[in-house]
C-alpha positions as CSV (number, residue, x, y, z in Angstrom):
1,X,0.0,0.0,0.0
2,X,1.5,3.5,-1.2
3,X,1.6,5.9,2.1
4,X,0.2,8.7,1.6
5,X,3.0,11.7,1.6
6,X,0.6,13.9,3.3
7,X,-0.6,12.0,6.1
8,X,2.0,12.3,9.5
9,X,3.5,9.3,10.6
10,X,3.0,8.1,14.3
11,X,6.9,8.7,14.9
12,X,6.0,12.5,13.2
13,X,3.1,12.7,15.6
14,X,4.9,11.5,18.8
15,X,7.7,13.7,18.3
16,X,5.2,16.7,17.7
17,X,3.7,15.5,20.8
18,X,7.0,15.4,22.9
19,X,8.5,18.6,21.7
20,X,5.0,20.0,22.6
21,X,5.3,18.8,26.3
22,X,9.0,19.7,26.4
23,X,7.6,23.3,25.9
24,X,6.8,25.3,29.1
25,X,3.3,26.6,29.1
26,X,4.2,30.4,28.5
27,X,5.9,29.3,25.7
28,X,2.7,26.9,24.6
29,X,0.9,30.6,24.8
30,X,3.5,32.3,22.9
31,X,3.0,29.9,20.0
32,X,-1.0,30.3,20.3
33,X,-0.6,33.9,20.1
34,X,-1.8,34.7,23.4
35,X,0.2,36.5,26.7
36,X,2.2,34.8,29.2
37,X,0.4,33.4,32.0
38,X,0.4,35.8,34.9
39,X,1.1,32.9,37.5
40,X,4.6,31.2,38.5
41,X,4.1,28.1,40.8
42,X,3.6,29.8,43.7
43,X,1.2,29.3,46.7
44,X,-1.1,32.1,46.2
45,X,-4.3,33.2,47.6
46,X,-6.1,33.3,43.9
47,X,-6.8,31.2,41.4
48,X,-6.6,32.3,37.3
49,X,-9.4,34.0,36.1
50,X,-10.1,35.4,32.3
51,X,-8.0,38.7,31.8
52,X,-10.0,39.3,29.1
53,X,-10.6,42.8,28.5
54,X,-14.1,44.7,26.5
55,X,-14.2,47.5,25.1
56,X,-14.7,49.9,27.4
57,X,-12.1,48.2,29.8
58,X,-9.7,48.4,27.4
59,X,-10.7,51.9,26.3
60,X,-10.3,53.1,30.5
61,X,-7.0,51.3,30.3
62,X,-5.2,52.5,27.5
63,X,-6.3,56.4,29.0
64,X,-6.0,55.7,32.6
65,X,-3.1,53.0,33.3
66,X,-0.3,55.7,32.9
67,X,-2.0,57.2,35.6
68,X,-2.8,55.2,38.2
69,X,-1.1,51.6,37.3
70,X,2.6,51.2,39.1
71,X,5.0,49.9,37.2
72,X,6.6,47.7,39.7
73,X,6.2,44.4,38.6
74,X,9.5,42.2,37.8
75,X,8.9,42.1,34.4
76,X,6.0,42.0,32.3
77,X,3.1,39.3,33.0
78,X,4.9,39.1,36.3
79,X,3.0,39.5,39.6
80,X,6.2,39.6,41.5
81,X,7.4,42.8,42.9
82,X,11.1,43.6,41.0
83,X,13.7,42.9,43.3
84,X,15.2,47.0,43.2
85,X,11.8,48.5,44.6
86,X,12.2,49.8,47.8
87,X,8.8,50.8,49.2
88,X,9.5,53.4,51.7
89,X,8.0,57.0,52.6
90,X,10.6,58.6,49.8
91,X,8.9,56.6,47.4
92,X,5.5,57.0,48.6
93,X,6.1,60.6,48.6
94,X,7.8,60.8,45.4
95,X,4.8,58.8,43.9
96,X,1.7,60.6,45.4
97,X,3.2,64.2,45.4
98,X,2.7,64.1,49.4
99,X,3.1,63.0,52.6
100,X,-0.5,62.4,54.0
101,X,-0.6,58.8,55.2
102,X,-0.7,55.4,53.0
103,X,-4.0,53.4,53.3
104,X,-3.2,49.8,51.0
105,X,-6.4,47.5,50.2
106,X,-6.2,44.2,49.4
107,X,-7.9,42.5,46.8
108,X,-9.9,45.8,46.0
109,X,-12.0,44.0,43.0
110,X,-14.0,46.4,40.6
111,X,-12.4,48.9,43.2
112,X,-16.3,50.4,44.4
113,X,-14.6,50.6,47.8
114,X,-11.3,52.1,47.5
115,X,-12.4,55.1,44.7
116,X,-15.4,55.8,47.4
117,X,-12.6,56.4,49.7
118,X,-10.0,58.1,48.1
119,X,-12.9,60.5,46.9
120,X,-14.3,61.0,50.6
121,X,-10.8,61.1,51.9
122,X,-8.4,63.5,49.5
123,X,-5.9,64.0,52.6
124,X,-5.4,60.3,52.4
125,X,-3.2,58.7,49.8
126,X,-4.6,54.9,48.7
127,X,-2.8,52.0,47.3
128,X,-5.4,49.0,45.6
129,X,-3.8,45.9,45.5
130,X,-5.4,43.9,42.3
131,X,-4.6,40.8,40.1
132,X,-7.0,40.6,37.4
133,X,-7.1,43.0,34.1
134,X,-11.1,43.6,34.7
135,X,-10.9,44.9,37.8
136,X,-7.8,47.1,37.7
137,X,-9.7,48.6,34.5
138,X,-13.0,49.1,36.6
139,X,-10.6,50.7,39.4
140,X,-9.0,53.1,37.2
141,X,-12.1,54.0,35.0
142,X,-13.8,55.2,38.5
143,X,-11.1,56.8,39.5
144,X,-10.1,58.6,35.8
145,X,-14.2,59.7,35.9
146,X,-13.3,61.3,39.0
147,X,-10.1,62.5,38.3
148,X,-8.9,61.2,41.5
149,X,-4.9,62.1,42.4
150,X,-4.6,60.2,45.5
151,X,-5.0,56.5,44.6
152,X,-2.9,54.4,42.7
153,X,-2.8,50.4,42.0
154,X,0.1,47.9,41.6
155,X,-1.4,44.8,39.9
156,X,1.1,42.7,41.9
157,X,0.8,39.6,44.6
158,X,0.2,41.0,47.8
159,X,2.7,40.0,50.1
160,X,5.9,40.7,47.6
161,X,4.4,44.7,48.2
162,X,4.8,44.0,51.4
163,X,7.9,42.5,51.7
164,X,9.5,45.2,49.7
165,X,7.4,47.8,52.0
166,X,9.9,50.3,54.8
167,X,9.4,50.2,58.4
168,X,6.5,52.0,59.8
169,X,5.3,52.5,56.1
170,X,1.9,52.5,56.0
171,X,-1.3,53.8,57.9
172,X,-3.9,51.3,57.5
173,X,-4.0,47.9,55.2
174,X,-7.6,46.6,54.4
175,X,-8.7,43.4,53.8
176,X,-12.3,43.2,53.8
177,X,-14.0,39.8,53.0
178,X,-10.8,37.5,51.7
179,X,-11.4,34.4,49.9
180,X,-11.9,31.8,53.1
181,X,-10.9,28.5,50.9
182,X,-12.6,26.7,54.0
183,X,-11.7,23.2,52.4
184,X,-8.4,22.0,54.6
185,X,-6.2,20.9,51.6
186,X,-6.7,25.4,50.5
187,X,-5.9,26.7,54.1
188,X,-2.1,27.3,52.3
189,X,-4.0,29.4,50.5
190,X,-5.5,32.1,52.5
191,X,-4.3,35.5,52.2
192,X,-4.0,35.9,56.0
193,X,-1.2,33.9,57.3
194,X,1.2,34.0,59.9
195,X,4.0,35.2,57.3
196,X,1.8,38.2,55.8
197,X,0.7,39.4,59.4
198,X,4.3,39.3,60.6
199,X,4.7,42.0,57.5
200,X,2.1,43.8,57.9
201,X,2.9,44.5,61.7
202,X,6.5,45.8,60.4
203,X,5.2,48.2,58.0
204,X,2.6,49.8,59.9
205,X,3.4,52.9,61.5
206,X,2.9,53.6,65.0
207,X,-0.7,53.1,66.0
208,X,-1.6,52.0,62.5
209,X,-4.5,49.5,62.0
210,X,-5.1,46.4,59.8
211,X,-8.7,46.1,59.4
């Protein structure tokens, strides 16, 4: 029987197969056209979620993120925090134009919360601590619609921001309703653990409160 030139082998398609595991995944994206996963290995206290962007989101982020978007992520797709940042009152003051106390939220969603605040409070500076695309874009078209000067938002894992974080740093940190993962095998990953508090505590300023 005559083999047919165009068909593939099995040796062609087992090789295709093993250089396609051989790949790592970011690379598997590259070669589907689509960005680098935001997530290393890491224990985190989220799980990945669509970072798809509409219109409008995309519209409020391309005016907005040069803004109110740090850029202090390792590199790009990373959520790590880049290993030169040192997150201290110079820096806070350098960033917000001011010295008026630093007040960081955690996990700050479509950001409802922190813009309320930042609007009610302009003496206060406000840091939103956000992983996904939607909801940084959310944050920062609220914000842009109020022309807000006092908030800004790293779209970085929380505790790198604090490890990199001065003592006596920050005011207040806010964590309101965290993920509980209440099944055992997911206590790893709550956001409040013994590591994050001790943090926390050293970059709180004197008489400064983690709600």
């Amino acid at each position: 029987m005559q083999e047919d030139v165009n068909t593939p082998t099995e040796n062609q398609v087992n090789g295709e197969n093993e250089q396609s595991m051989s790949k790592t995944q970011d690379e598997q994206r590259a070669d589907a056209g689509q960005r680098p996963a935001l997530y290393g290995r890491k224990v985190l206290s989220f799980v990945r979620r669509s970072a798809r962007l509409d219109a409008r989101l995309q519209r409020a982020w391309d005016a907005y993120a040069d803004t109110y978007l740090l850029k202090i992520n390792a590199g790009e797709g990373s959520l790590d925090v880049r290993g030169d940042l040192v997150f201290d009152r110079a820096y806070i003051a350098d960033v917000w134009g001011n010295v008026n106390p630093l007040i960081v939220e955690i996990g700050t969603g479509q950001g409802e919360n922190v813009v309320a605040a930042a609007a009610e409070h302009p003496d206060m500076n406000f840091l939103a601590l956000e992983v996904y695309d939607p909801g940084v874009a959310h944050t920062m078209l609220l914000a842009g619609k109020q022309g807000l000067t006092n908030l800004r938002i790293a779209q970085v894992n929380a505790p790198e921001l604090f490890k990199a974080a001065a003592d006596g740093s920050i005011a207040e940190v806010w964590t309101f309703f965290p993920d509980p993962w209440p099944k055992m095998r997911h206590h790893k990953r709550r956001i409040v653990q013994p590591e994050l508090a001790g943090e926390i505590h050293r970059t709180l300023r004197d008489g400064g409160v983690w709600r």
